[in-house]
C-alpha positions as CSV (number, residue, x, y, z in Angstrom):
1,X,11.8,-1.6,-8.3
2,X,9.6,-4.6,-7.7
3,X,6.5,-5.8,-8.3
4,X,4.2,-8.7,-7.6
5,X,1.1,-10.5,-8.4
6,X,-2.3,-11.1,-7.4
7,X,-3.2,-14.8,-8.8
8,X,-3.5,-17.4,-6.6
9,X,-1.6,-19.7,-7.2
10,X,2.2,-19.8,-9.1
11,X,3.7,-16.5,-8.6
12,X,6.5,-14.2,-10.0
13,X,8.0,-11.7,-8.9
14,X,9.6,-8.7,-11.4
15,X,12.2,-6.3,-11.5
16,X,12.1,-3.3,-13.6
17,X,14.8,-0.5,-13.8
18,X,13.7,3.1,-13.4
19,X,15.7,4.9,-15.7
20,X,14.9,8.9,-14.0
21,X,17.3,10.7,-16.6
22,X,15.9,8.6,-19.5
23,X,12.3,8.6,-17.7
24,X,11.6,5.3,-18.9
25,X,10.8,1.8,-17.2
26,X,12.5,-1.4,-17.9
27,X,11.7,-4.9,-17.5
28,X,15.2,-7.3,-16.4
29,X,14.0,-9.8,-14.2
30,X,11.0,-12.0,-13.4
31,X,11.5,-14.6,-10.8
32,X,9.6,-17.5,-10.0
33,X,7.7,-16.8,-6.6
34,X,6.7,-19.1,-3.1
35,X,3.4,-17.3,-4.2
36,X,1.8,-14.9,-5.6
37,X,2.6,-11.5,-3.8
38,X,-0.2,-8.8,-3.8
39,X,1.7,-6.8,-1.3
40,X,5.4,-6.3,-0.8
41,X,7.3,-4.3,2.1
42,X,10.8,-3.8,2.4
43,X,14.0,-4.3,5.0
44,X,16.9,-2.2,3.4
45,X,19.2,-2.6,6.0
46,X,19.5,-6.5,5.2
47,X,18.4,-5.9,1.6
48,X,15.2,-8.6,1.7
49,X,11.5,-8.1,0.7
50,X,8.4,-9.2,2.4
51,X,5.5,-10.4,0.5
52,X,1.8,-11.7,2.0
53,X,1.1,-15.1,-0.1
54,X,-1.5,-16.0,-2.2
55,X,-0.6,-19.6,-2.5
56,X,-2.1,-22.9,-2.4
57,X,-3.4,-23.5,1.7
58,X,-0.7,-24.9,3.8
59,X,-3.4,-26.9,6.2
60,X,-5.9,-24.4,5.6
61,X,-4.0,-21.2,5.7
62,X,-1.8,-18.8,3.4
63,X,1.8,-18.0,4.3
64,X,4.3,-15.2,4.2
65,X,7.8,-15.1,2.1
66,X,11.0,-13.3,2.9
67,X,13.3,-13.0,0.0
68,X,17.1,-11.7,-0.3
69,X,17.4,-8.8,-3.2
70,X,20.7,-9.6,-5.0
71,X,23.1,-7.6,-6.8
72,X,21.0,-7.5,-10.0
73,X,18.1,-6.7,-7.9
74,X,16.6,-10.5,-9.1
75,X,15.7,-12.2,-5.4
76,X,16.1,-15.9,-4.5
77,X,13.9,-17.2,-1.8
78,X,14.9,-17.2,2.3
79,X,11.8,-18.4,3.9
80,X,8.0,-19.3,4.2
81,X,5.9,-19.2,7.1
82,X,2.3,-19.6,7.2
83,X,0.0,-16.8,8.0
84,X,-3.0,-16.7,10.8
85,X,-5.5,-17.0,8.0
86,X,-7.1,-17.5,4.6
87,X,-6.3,-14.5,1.9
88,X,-3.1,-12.4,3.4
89,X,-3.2,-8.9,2.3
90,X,-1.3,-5.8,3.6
91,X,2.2,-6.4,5.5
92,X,4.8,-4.0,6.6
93,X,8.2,-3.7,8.2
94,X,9.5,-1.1,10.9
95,X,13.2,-1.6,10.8
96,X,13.5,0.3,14.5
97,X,11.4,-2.6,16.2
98,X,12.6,-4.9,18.2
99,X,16.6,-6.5,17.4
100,X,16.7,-6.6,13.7
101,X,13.1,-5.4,12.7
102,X,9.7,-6.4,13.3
103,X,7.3,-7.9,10.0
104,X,3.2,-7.3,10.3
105,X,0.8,-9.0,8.3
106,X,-2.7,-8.7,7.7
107,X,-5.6,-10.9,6.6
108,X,-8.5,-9.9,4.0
109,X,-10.6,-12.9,5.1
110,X,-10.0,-13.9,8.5
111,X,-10.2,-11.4,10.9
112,X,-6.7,-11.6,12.2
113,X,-3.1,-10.0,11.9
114,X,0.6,-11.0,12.4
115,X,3.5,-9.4,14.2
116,X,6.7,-11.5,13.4
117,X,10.4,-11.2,14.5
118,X,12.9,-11.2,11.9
119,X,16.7,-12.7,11.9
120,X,20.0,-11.0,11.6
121,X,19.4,-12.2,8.0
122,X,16.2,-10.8,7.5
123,X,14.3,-14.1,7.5
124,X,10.7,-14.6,8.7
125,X,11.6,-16.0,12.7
126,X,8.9,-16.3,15.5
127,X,5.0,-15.1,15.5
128,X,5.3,-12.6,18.9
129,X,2.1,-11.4,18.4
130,X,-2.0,-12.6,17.2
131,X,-4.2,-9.5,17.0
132,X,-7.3,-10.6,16.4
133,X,-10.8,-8.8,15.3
134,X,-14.3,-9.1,15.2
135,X,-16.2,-10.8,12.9
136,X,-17.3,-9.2,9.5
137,X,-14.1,-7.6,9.6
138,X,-11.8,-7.3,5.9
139,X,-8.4,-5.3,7.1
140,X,-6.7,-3.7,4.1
141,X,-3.8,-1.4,5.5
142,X,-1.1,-0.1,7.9
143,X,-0.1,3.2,8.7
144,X,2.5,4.5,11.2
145,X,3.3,7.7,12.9
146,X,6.7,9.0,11.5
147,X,8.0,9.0,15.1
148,X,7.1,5.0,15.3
149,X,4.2,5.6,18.1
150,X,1.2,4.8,16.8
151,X,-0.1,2.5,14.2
152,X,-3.5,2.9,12.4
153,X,-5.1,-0.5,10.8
154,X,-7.9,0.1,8.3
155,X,-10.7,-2.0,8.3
156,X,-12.7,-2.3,5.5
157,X,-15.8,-4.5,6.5
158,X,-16.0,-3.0,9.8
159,X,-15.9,0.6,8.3
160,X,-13.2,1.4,10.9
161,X,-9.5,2.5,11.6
162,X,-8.0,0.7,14.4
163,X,-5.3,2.7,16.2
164,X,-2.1,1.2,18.4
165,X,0.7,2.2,20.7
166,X,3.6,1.0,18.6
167,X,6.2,-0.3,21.3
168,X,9.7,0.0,19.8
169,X,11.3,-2.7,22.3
170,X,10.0,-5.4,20.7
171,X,7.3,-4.7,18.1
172,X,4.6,-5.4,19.8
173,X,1.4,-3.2,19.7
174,X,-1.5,-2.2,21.8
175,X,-4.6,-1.5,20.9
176,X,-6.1,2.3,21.9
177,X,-9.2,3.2,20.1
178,X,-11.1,3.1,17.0
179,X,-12.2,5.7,15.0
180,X,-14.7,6.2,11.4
181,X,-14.6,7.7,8.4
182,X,-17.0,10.5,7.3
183,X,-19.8,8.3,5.4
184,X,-21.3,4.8,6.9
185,X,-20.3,2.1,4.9
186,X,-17.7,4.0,3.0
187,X,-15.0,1.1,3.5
188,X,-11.7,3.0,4.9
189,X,-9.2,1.0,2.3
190,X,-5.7,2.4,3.1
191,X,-4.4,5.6,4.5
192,X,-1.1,8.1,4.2
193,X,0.5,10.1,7.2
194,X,2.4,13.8,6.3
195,X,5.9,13.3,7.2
196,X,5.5,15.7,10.4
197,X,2.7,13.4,11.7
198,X,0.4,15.8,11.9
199,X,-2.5,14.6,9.4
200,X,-3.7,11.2,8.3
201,X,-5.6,10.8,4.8
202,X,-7.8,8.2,4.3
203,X,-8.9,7.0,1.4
204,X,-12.8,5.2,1.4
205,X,-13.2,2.2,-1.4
206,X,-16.7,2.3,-1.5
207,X,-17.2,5.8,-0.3
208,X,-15.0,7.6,-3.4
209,X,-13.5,10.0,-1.2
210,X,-10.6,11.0,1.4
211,X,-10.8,11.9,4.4
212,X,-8.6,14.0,6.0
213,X,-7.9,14.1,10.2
214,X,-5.4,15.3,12.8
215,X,-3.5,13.3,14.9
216,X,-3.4,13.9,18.6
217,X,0.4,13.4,19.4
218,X,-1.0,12.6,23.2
219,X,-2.7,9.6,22.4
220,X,-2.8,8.9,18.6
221,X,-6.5,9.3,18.3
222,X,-7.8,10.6,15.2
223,X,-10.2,14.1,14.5
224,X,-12.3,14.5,11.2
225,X,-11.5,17.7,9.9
226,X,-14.8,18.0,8.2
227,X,-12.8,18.1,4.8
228,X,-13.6,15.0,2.1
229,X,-12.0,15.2,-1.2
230,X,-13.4,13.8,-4.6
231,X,-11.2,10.8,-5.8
232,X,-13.5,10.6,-9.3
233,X,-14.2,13.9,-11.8
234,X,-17.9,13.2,-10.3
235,X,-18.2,14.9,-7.1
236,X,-18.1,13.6,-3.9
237,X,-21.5,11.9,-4.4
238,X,-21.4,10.9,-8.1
239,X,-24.6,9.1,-9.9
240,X,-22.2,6.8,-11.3
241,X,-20.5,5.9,-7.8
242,X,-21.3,2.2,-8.3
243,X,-19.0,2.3,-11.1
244,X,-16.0,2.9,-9.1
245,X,-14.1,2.1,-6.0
246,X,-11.4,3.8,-4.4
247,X,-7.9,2.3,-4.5
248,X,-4.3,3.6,-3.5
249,X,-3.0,7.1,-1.5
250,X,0.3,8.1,-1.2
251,X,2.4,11.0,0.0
252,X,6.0,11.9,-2.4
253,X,8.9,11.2,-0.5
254,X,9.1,15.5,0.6
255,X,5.8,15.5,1.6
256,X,4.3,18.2,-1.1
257,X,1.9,15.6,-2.9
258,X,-1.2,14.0,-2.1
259,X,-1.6,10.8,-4.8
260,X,-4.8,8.9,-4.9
261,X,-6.1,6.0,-7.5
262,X,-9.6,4.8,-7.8
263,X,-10.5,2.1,-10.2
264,X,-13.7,1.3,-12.8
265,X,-15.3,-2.3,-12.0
266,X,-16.4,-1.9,-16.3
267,X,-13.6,-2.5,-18.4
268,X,-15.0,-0.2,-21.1
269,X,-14.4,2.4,-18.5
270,X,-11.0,4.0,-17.3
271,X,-10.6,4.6,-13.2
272,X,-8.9,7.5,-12.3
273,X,-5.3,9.2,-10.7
274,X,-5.8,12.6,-8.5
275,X,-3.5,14.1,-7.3
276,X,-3.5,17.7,-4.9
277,X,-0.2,20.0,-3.0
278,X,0.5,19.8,0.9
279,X,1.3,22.7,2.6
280,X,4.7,22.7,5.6
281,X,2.2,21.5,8.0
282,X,0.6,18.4,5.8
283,X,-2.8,20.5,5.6
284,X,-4.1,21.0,2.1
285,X,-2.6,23.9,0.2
286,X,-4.3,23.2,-3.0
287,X,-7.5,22.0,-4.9
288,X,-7.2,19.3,-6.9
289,X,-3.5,20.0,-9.4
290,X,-5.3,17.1,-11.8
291,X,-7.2,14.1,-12.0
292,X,-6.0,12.1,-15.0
293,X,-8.2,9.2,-16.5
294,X,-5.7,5.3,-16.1
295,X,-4.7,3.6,-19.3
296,X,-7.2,0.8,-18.7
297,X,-10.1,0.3,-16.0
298,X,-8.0,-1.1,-13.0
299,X,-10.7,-3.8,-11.9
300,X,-8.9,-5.0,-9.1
301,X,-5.8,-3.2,-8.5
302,X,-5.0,0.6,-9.6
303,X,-2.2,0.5,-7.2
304,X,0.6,3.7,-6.7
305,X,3.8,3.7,-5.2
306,X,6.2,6.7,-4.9
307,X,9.7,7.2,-5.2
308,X,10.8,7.2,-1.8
309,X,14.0,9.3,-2.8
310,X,14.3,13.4,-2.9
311,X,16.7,13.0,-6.0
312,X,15.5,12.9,-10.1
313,X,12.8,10.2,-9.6
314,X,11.4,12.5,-6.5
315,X,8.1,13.6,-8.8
316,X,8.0,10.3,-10.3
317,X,5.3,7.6,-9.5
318,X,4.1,4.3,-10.5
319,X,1.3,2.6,-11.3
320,X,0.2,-1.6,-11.2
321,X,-2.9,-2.9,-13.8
322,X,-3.8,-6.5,-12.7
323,X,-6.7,-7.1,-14.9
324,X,-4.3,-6.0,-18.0
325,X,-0.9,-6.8,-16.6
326,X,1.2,-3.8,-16.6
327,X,3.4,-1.2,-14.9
328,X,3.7,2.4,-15.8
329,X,5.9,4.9,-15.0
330,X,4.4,8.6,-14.3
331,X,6.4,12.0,-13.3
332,X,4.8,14.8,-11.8
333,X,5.3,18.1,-13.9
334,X,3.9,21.4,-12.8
335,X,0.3,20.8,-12.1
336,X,0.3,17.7,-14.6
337,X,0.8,14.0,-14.1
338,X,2.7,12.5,-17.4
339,X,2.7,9.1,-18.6
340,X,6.6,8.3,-19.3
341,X,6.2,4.9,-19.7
342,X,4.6,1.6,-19.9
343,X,5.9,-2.5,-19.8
344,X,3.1,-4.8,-20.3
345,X,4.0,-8.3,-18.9
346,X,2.1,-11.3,-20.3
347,X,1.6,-14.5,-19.2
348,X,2.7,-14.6,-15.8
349,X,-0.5,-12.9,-13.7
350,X,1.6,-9.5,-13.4
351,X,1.0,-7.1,-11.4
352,X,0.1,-5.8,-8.0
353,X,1.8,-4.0,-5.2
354,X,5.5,-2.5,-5.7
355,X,8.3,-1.2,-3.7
356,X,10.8,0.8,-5.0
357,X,14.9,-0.8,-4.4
358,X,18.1,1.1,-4.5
């Protein structure tokens, strides 16, 4: 796997080995980075990783990397190209789109978004698309329709989900509707789609909670189901909300888990992994399996990534610690989330977003 990094400025990127028969987690590589990379997508047919840039402005604006994943799963640099604004944030590749792929990026601070080609190679090519949003608005996330129609965009300062007709031809996107979450103000952060495309889960930074809606496979627009899940031990109103935020959600690679993180903004206090089981249809077939207290507070990033394989490391998940730079390895047993193992990586300004190579 690999994982980047959140300081602005000189980045790295690392490789660590997930040993699933061992279940233990192994640092090989850390690269020296274009940037800092708080986000990372993947394009395994030309084996090359994405990552949105925290680097020093290039005339006033960030930029995007694209680097080739060698043997030893190290990476040496392709290309650079500058983003649309000031603080990129969430990216994301849909190998179908377009001739060889189509890259999306997303800004934190400016309200506007990417859609790139990409080469035969996998390098960064030509902007083919500006999306552009209102002002106020802080866009955090992507999520796409398993079939490739529709895209959803979550937008935290705007408390809204932008959705899109995804058009396969050449990547470019339309915009359909917007839709909220259940609480004003509750900041929809990121979101997960079941793998038959029937549900989308959204998870609320600074409302503490998921949200869970059906999609209409008409038109891609979004229904509340009237059903919120606690992402703290507190409730879905806790007295001590200001303490936390809400972080990561993910769905295991055959579609039986729910995974969410929140974070503590006090370091003397740990943020939180919650987990529940998804029925066929991707409706909720448990209450929560467990909610297991982090190894530190998260501050800025509690950030999960699944194995994307049905194979040993199918149960087995992954969590990124900014504020205390490290990555630790996690396995699903029974009802229980286990901590296998841990790497703590000084120094550098480890760690942020992940993907998982093979």
């Amino acid at each position: 796997m690999l994982d980047g990094g959140q300081d602005v400025g000189k980045g790295f990127l690392y490789t660590l080995v997930v040993d699933a028969d061992a279940k233990s987690l192994t640092l090989t590589h850390t690269t020296p980075a274009a940037a800092a990379h708080p986000w990372l997508s993947v394009n395994r047919k030309a084996n090359v990783v994405y990552g949105s840039g925290w680097s020093p402005p290039m005339n006033g604006q960030r930029t995007f990397s694209s680097y080739q994943i060698e043997r030893d799963f190290s990476v040496s640099l392709i290309n650079t190209v500058t983003s649309c604004g000031t603080k990129p944030i969430a990216n994301d590749f849909i190998a179908e789109a377009g001739e060889h792929g189509v890259f999306y990026g997303l800004d934190f601070v400016t309200p506007c978004g990417d859609v790139w080609t990409v080469d035969e190679r996998g390098a960064i090519e030509t902007k083919i698309q500006a999306l552009e949003f209102a002002n106020g608005s802080t866009l955090h996330g992507f999520a796409t329709t398993p079939d490739l129609k529709y895209m959803y965009l979550t937008n935290l300062g705007l408390n809204t989900i932008h959705s899109y007709a995804l058009h396969l031809a050449n990547g470019t996107v339309t915009a359909l509707g917007d839709f909220a979450p259940s609480e004003v103000g509750a900041g929809p952060r990121h979101a997960a789609i079941t793998a038959n495309g029937a549900y989308l889960y959204l998870i609320d930074e600074e409302g503490l909670r998921i949200d869970q809606f059906t999609i209409d496979p008409a038109g891609g627009a979004l229904h509340y189901t009237n059903t919120s899940l606690a992402v703290t031990p507190f409730g879905l109103t806790p007295a001590n909300a200001s303490l936390y935020w809400g972080d990561e959600i993910v769905i295991s690679a055959d579609g039986g888990t729910l995974y969410a993180s929140t974070r503590s903004r006090d370091a003397n206090f740990a943020g939180y992994i919650s987990g529940w089981s998804l029925a066929a249809d991707g409706s909720l077939a448990s209450d929560t399996l467990f909610t297991l207290a982090t190894p530190e507070a998260g501050g800025t990033s509690n950030i999960l990534s699944v194995s994307p394989w049905n194979d040993a490391s199918a149960n087995m998940l992954i969590l990124t610690d900014q504020d205390t730079d490290f990555v630790a390895l996690y396995e699903l047993q029974g009802r229980e989330l286990k901590l296998l193992d841990r790497v703590n990586i000084t120094g550098t300004n480890c760690c942020s977003g992940s993907v998982w190579l093979d």
